[in-house]
MARBALO-129808 format. One record per atom (N, C-alpha, C): atom name; residue in one letter; x, y, z. Coordinates in steps of 0.1 Angstrom, whole numbers. Last residue first. Layout:
N
PT atom res    c1    c2    c3
PT   CA   A     X     Y     Z
...
end
This chain:
203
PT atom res    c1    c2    c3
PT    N   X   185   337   -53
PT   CA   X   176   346   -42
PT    C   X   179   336   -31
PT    N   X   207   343   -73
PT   CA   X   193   334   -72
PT    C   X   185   334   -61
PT    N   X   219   366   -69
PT   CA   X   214   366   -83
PT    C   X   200   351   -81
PT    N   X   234   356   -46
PT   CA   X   219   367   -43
PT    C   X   211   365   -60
PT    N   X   255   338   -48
PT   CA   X   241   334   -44
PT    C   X   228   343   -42
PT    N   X   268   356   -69
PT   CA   X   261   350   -74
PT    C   X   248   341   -65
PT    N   X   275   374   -44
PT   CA   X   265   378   -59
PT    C   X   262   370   -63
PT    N   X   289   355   -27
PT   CA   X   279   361   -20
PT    C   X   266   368   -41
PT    N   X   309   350   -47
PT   CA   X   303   340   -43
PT    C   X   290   351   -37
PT    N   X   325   378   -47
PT   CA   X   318   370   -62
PT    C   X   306   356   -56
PT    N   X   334   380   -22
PT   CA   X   322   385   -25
PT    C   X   318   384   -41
PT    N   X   351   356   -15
PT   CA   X   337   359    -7
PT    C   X   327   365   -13
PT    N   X   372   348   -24
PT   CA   X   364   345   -37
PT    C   X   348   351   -28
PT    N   X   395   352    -2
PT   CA   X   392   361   -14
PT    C   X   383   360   -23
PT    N   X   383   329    11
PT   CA   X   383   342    18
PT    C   X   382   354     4
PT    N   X   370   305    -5
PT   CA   X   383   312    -3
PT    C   X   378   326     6
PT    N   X   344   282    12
PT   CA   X   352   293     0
PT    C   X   363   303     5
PT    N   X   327   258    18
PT   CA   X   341   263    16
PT    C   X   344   274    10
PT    N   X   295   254    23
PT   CA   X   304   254    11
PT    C   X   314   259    19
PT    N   X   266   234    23
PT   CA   X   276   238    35
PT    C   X   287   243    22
PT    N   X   230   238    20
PT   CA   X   247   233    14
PT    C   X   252   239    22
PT    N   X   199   224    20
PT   CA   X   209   232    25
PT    C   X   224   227    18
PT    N   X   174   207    17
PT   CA   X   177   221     3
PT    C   X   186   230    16
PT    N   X   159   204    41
PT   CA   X   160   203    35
PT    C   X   166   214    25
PT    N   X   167   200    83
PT   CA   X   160   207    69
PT    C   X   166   207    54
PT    N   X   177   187   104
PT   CA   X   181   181    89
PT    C   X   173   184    77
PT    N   X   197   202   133
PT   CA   X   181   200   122
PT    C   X   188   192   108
PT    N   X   217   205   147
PT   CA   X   210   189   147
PT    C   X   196   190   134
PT    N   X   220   232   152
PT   CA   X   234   223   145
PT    C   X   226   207   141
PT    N   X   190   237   161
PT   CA   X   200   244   151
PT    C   X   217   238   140
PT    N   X   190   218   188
PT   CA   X   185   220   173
PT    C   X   187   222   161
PT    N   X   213   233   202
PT   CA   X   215   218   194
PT    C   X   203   217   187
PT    N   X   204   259   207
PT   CA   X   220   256   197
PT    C   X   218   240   192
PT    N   X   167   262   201
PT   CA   X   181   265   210
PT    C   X   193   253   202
PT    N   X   155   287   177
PT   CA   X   158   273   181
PT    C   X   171   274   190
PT    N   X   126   307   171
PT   CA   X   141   304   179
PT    C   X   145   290   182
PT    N   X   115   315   135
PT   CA   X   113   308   149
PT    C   X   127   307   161
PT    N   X   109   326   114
PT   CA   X   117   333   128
PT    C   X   119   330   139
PT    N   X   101   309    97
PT   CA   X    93   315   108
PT    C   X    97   323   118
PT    N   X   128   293   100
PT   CA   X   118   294    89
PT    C   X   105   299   103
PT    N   X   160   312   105
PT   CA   X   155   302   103
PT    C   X   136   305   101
PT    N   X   195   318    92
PT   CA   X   179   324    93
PT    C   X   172   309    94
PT    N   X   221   315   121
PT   CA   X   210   305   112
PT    C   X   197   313   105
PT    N   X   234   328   139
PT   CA   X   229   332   126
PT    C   X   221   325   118
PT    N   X   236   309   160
PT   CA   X   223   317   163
PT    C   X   224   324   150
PT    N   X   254   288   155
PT   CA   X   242   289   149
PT    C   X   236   296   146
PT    N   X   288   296   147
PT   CA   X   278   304   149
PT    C   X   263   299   145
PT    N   X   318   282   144
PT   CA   X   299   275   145
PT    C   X   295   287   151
PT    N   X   350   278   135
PT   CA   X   339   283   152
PT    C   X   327   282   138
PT    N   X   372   250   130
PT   CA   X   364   263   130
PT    C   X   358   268   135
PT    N   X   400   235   122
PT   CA   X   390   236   128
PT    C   X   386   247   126
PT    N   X   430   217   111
PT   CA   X   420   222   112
PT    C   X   413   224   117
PT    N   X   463   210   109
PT   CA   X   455   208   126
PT    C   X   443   218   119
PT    N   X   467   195    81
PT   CA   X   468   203    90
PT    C   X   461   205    99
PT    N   X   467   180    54
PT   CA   X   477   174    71
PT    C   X   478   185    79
PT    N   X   451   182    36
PT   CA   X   460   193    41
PT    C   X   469   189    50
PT    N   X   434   156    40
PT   CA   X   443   164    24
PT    C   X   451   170    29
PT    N   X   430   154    65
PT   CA   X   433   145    56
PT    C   X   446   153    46
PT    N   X   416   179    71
PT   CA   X   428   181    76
PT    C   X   438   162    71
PT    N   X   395   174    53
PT   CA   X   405   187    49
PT    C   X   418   185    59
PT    N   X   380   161    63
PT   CA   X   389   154    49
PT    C   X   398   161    48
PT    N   X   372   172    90
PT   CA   X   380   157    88
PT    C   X   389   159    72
PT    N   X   353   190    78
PT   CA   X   373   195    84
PT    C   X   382   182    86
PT    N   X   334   175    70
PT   CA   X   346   184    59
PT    C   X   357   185    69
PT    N   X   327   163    90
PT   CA   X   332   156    80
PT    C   X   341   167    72
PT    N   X   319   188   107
PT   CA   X   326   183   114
PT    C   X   330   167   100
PT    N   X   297   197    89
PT   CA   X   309   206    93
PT    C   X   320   194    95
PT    N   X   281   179    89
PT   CA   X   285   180    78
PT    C   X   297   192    83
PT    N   X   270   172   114
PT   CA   X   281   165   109
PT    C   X   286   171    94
PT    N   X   262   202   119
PT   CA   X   268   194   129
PT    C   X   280   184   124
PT    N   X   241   206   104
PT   CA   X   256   214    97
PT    C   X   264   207   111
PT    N   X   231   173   100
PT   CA   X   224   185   100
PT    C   X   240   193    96
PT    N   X   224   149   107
PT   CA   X   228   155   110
PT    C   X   230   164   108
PT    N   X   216   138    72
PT   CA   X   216   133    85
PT    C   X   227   142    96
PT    N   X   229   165    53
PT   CA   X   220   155    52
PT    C   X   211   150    69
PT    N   X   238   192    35
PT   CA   X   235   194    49
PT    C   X   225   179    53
PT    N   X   262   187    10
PT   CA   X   252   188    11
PT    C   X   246   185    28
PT    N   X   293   201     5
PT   CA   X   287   191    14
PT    C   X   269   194     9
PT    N   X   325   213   -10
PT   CA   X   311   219    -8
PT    C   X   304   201    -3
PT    N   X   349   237   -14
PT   CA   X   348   228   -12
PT    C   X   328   226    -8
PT    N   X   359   260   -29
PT   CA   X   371   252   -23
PT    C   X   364   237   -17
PT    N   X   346   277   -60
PT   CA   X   344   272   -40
PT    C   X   362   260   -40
PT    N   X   346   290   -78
PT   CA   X   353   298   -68
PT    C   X   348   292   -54
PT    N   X   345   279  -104
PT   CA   X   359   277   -94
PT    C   X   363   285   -86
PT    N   X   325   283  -119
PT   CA   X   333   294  -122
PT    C   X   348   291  -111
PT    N   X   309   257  -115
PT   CA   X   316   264  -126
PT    C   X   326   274  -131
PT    N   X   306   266   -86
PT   CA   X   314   257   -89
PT    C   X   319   260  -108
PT    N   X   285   284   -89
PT   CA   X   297   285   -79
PT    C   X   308   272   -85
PT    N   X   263   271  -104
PT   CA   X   273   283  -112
PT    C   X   288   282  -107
PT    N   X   259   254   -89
PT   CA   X   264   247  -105
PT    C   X   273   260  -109
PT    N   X   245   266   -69
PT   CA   X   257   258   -67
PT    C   X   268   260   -78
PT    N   X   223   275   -82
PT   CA   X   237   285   -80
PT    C   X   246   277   -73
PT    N   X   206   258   -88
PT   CA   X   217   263  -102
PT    C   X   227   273   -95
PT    N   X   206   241   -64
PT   CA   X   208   233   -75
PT    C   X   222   246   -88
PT    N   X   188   265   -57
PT   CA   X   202   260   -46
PT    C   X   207   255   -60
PT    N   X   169   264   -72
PT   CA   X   174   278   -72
PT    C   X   187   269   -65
PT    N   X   160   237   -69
PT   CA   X   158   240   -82
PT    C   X   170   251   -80
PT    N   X   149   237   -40
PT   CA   X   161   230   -45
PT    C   X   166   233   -56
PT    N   X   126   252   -43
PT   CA   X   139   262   -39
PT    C   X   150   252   -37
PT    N   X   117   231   -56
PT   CA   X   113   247   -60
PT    C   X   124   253   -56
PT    N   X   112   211   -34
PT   CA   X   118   209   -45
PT    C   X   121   222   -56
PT    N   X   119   211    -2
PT   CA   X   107   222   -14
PT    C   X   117   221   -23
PT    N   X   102   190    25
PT   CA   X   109   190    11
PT    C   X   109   203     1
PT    N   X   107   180    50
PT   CA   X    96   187    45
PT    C   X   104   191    35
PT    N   X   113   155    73
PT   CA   X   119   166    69
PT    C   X   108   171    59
PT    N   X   107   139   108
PT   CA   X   107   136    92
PT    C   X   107   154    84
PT    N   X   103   149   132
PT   CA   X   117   143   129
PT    C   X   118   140   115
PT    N   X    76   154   136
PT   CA   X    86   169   137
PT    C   X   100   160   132
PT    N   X    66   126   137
PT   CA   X    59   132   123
PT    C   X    73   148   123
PT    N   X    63   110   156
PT   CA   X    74   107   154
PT    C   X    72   121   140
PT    N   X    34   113   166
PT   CA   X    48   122   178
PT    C   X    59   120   171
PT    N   X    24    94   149
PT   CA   X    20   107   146
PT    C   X    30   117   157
PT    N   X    32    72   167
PT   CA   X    37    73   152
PT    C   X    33    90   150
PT    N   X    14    71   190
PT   CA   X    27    71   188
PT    C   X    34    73   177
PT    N   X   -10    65   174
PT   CA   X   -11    79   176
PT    C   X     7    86   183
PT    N   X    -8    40   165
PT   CA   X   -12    59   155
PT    C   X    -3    67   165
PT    N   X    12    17   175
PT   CA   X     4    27   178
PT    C   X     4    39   172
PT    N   X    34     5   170
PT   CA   X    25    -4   164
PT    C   X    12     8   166
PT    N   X    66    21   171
PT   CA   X    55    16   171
PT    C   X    45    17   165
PT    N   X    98    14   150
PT   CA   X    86    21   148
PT    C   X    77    14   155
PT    N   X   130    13   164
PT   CA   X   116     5   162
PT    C   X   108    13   162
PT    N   X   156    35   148
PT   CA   X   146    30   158
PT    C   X   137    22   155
PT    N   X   169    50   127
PT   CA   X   174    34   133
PT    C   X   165    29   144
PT    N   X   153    67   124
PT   CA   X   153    57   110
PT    C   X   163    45   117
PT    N   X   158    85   148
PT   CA   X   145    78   147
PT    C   X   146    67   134
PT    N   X   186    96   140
PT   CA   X   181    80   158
PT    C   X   169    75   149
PT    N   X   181   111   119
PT   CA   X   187   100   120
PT    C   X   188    88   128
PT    N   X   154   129   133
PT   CA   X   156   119   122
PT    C   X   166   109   116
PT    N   X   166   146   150
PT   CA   X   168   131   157
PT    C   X   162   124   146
PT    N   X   151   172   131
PT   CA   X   159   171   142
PT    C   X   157   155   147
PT    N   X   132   173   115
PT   CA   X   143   161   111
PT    C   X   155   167   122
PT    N   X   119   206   122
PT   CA   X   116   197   115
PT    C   X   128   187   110
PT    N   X   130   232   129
PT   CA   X   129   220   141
PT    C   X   128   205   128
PT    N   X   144   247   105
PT   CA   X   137   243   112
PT    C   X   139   237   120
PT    N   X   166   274    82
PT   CA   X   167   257    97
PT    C   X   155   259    99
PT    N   X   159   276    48
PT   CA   X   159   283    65
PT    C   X   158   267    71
PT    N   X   179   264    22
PT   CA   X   165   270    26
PT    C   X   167   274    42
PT    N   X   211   283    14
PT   CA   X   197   276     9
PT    C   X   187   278    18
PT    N   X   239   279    32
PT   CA   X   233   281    21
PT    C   X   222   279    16
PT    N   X   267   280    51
PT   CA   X   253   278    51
PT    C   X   246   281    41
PT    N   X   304   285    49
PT   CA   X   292   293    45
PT    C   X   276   283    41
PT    N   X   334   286    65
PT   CA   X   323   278    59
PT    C   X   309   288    61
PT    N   X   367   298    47
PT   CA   X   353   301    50
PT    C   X   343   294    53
PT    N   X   395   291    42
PT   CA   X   390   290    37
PT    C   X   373   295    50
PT    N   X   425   289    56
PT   CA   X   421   301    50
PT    C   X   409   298    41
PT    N   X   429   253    44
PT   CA   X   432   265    55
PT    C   X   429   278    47
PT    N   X   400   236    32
PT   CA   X   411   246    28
PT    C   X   417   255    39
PT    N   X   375   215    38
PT   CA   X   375   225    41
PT    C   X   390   227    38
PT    N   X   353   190    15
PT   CA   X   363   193    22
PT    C   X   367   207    26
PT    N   X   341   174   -11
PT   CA   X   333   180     6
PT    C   X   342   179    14
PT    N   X   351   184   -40
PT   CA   X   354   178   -31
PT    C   X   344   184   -15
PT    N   X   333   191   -72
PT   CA   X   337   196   -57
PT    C   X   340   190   -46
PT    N   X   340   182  -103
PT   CA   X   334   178   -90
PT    C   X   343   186   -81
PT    N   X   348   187  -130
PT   CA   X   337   196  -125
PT    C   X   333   192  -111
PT    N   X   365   174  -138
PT   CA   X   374   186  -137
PT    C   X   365   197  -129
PT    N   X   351   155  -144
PT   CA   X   357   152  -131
PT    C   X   364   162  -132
PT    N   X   314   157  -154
PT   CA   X   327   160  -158
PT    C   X   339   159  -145
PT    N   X   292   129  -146
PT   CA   X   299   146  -147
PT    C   X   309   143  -149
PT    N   X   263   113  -146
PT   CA   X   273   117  -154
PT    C   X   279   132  -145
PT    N   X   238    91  -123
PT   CA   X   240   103  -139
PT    C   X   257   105  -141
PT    N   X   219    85  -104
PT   CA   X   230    80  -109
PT    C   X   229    88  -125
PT    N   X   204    81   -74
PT   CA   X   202    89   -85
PT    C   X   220    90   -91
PT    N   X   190    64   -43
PT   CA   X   200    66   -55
PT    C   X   199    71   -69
PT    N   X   175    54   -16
PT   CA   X   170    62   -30
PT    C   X   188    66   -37
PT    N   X   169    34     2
PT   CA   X   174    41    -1
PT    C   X   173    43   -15
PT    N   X   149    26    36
PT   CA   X   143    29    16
PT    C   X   160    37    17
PT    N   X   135     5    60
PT   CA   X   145    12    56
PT    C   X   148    14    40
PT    N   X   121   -10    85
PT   CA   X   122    -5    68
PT    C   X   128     6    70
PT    N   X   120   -38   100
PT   CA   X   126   -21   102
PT    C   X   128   -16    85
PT    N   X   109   -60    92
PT   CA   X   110   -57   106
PT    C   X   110   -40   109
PT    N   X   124   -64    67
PT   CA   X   110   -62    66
PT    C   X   106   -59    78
PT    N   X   151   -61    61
PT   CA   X   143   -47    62
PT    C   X   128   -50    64
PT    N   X   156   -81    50
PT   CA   X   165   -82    63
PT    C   X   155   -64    68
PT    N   X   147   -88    22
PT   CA   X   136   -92    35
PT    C   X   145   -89    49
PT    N   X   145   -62    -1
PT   CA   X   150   -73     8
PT    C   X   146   -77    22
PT    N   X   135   -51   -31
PT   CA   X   133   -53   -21
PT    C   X   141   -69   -10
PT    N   X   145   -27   -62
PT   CA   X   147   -41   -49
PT    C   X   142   -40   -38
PT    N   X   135   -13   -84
PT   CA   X   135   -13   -72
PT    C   X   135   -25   -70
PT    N   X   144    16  -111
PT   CA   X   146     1  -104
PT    C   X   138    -1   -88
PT    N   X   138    35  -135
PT   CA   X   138    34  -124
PT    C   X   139    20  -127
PT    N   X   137    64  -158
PT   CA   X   138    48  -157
PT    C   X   142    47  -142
PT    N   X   141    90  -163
PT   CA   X   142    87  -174
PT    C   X   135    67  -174
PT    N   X   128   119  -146
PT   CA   X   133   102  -141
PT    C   X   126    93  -156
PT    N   X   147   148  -154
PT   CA   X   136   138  -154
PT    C   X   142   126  -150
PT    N   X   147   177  -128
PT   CA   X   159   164  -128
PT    C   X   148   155  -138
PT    N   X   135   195  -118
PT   CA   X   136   196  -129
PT    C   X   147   183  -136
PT    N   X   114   192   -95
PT   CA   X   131   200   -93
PT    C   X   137   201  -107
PT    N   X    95   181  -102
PT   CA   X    97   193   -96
PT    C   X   110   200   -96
PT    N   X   113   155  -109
PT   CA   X   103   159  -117
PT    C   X   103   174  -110
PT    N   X   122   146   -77
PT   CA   X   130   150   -91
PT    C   X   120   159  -101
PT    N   X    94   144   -69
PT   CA   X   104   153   -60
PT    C   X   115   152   -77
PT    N   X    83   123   -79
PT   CA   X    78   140   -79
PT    C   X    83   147   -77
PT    N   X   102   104   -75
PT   CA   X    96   107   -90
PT    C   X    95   123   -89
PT    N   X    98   101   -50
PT   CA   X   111   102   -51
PT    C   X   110   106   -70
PT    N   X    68    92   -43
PT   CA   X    78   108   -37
PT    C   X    91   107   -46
PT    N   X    65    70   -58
PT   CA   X    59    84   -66
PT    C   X    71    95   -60
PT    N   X    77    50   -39
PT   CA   X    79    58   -55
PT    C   X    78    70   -59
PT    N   X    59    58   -21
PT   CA   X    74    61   -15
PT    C   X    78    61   -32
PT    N   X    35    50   -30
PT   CA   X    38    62   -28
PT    C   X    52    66   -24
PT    N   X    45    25   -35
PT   CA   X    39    33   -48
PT    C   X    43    46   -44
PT    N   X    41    16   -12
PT   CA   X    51    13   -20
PT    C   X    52    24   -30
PT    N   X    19     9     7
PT   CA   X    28    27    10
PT    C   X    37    21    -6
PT    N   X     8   -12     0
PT   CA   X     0     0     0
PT    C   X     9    13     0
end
């Protein structure tokens, strides 16, 4: 009964966004029938002169990007390894941890990434997933101090977070949300204010 629809989402959501879904696949395995668990994979082409490493640069910037923090997919990573109860109305208390999608203003993130990167003025770039700017900070400076072999790190300012409704979230929310359509980028200190135009050119 849910199958179709966990399809469709992952159809409508590309389609909206302007990605087409040319052909699809789907496996199912029985080690998930207890605890379901869906991953979604989107497989295409790029140029390797054109990929952005998710890594942070000494003298480099990290800059937040896209839609506004919410509460909404805060502990959505615990909750997808948790037992789901057998009870509505317990299930309906799990509903602030699942995330809310706007494939619309993924579309705008999408082309000013593509620009940013086109023009080679990021150093490094993440998408904000499970965990929120929490782990996606704390994985870039990992790779970067990989690459660079240098003692990296950074300060985290949540409370700049704009967030959706003006709402206030206290600090571990804020670093823990897993709102949708965010990017974490790298950028050179010197490339700040070409980067800052081109993300206002798309609002």
């Amino acid at each position: 009964e849910l199958l179709p629809l966990a399809v469709n989402g992952i159809a409508d959501y590309g389609n909206c966004l302007g990605v087409p879904n040319v052909g699809g696949d789907l496996h199912l395995g029985a080690c998930f029938n207890k605890n379901p668990l869906m991953n979604a994979a989107c497989l295409g082409l790029v140029q390797k002169e054109h990929i952005v490493l998710g890594h942070v640069v000494p003298q480099g910037e990290l800059v937040c990007v896209g839609g506004r923090t919410g509460r909404e997919g805060v502990g959505g990573a615990c909750m997808a390894s948790a037992s789901l109860p057998a009870n509505e109305s317990d299930i309906t208390k799990l509903k602030p941890t699942v995330q809310t999608g706007d494939p619309f203003l993924e579309r705008l993130l999408l082309e000013a990434c593509t620009e940013l990167a086109e023009a080679g003025l990021l150093a490094g770039m993440q998408d904000l997933g499970a965990g929120g700017l929490m782990c996606a900070a704390f994985e870039m400076l990992q790779r970067g101090r990989v690459r660079s072999r240098a003692p990296l790190s950074c300060y985290v300012f949540p409370g700049r977070l704009p967030t959706k409704g003006g709402e206030y979230l206290e600090t571990g929310e804020a670093m823990m949300s897993e709102s949708q359509e965010r990017m974490l980028l790298c950028i050179p200190v010197e490339n700040r204010k070409a980067v800052h135009a081109i993300l206002g050119k798309w609002d």
